[in-house]
Backbone as CSV, one residue per row, in Angstrom:
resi,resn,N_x,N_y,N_z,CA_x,CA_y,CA_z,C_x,C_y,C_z
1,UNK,-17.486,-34.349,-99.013,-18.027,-35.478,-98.266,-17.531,-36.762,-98.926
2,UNK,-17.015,-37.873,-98.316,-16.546,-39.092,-98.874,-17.758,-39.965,-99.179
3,UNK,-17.491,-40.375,-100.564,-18.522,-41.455,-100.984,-18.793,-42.352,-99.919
4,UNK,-20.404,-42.471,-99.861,-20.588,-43.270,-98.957,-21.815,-44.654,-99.917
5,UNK,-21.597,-45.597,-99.602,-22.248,-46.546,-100.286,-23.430,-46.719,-98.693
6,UNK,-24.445,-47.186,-99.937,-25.480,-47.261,-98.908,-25.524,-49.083,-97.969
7,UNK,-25.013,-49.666,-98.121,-25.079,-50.703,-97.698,-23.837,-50.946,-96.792
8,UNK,-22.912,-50.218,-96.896,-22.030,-49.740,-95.304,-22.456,-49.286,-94.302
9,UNK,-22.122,-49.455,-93.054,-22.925,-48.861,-92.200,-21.457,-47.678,-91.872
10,UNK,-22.424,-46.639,-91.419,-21.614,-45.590,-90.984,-21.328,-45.658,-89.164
11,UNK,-20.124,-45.415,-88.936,-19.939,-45.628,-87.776,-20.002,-44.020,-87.100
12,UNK,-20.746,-44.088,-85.932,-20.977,-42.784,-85.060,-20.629,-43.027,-83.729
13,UNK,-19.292,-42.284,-83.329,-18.741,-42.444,-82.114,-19.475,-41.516,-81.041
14,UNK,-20.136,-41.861,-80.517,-20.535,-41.450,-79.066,-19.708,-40.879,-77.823
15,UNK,-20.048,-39.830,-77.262,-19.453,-39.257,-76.175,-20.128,-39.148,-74.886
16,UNK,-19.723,-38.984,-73.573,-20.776,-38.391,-72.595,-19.701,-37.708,-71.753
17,UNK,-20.804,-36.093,-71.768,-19.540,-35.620,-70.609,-20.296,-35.428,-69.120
18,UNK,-19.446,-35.995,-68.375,-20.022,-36.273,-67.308,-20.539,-34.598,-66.349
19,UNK,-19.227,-33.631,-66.738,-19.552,-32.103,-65.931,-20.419,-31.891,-67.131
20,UNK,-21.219,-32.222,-68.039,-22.329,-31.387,-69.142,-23.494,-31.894,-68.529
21,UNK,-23.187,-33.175,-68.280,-24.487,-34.443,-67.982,-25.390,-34.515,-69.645
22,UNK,-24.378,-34.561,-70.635,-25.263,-35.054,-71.922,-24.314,-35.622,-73.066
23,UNK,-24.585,-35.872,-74.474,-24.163,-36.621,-74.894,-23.880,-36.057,-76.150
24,UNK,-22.408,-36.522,-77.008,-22.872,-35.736,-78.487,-22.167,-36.958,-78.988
25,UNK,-22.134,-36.520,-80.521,-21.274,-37.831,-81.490,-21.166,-36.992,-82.529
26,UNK,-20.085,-37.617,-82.766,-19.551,-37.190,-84.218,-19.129,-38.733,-85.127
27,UNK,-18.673,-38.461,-86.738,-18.515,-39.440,-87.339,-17.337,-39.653,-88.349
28,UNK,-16.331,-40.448,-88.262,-15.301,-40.896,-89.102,-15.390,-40.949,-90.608
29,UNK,-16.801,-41.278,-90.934,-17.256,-41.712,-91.923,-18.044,-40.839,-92.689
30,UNK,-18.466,-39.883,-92.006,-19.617,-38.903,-93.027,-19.324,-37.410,-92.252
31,UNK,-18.621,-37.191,-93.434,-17.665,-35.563,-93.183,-19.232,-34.736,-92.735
32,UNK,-19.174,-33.884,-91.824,-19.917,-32.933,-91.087,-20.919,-33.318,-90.182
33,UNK,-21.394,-34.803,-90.049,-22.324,-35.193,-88.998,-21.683,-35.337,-87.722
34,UNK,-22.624,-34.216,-86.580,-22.360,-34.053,-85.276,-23.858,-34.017,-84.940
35,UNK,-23.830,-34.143,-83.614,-25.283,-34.444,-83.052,-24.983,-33.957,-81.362
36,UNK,-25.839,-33.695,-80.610,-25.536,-33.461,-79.419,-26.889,-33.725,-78.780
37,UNK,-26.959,-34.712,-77.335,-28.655,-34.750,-76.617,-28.465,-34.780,-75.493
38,UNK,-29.414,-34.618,-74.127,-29.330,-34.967,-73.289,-29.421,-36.095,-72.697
39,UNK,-29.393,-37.138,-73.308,-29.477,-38.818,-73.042,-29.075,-39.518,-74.674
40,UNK,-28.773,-41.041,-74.501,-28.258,-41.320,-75.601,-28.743,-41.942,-76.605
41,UNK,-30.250,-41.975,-76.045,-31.351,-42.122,-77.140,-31.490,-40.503,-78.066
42,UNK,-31.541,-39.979,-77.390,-31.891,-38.409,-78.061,-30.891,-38.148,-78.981
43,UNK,-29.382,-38.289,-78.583,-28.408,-38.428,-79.341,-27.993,-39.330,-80.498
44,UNK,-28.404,-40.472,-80.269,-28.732,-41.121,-81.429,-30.002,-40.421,-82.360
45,UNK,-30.964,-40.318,-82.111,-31.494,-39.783,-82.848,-31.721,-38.625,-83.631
46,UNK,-30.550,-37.453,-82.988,-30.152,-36.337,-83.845,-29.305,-36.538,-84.981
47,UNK,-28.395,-37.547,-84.456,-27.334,-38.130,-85.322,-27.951,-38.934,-86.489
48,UNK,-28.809,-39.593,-86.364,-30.034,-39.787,-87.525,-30.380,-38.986,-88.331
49,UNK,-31.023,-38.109,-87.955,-31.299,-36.801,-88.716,-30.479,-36.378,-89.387
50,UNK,-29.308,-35.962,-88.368,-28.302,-35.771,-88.966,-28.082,-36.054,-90.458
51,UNK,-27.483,-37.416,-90.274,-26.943,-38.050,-91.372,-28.496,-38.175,-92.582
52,UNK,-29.898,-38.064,-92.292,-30.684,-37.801,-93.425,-30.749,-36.592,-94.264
53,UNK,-30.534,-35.598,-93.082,-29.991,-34.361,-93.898,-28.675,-34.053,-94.823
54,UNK,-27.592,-34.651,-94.905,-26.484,-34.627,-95.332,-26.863,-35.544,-96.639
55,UNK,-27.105,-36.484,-96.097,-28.022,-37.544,-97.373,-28.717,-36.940,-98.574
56,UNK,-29.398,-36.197,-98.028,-30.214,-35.053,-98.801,-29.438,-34.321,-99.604
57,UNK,-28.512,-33.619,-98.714,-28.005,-32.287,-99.565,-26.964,-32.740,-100.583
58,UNK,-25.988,-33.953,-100.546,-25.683,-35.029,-101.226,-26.109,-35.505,-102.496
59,UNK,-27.616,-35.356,-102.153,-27.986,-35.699,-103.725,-28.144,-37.723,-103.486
60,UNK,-27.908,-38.445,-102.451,-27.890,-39.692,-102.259,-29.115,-39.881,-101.276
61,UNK,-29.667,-40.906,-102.363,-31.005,-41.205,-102.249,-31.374,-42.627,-101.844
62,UNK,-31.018,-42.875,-100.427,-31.088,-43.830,-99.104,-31.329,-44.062,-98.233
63,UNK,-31.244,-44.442,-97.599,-31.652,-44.210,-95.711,-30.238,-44.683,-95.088
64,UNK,-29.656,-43.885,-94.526,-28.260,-44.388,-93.908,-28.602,-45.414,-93.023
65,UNK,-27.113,-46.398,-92.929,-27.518,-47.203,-91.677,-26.061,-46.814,-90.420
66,UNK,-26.595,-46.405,-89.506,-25.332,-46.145,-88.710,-25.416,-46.717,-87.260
67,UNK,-24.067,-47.070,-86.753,-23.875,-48.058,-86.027,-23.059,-47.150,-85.256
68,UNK,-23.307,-46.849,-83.709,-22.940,-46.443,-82.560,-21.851,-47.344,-82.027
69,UNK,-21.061,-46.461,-81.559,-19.919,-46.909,-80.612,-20.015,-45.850,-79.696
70,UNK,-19.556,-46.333,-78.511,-18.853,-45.689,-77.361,-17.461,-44.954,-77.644
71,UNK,-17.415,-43.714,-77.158,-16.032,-42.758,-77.251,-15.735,-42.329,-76.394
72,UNK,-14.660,-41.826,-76.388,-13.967,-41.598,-74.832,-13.193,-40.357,-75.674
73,UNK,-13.636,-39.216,-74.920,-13.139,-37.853,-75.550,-11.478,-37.958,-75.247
74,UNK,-10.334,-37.758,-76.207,-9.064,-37.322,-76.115,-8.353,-39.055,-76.337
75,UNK,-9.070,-39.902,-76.498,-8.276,-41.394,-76.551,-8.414,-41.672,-77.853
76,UNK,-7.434,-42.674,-78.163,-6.873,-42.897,-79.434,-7.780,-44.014,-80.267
C-alpha cells in the first residue's frame, strides 16, 4: 500500500453503469479500495469504510479524507 499522509485527500473515482443501474469506485491513491452501491451516496459510503478498514489494517491511525470524482469506465 503507498504511504498515505493523512492530510492528503485521497482521490476516489466513481463509476455508474447504466445496464447494472449502480455504482462502484475504485482509487489511484490507496492500493485495494473498491466499493460498489446502488446509488452514489451508498457508494460513497462503502468507499468510506472502505478506506477505514485499510486504515486499520495499515497500522495508520486517522480518519481518511477522500474526495470523489466522476469516471467514465475505459477513458483516459
Amino acid at each position: 500500500m503507498p504511504m498515505v499522509h493523512e492530510s492528503q485527500p485521497i482521490r476516489v473515482h466513481v463509476f455508474y453503469s447504466p445496464t447494472a443501474h449502480s455504482y462502484w469506485a475504485n482509487s489511484p491513491d490507496l492500493n485495494g479500495l473498491a466499493a460498489s452501491g446502488e446509488t452514489r451516496a451508498e457508494v460513497e459510503q462503502e468507499a468510506l469504510w472502505a478506506a477505514e478498514t485499510l486504515f486499520d489494517v495499515a497500522g495508520i491511525h486517522a480518519q481518511p479524507v477522500l474526495t470523489f470524482q466522476d469516471a467514465v469506465f475505459g477513458a483516459e
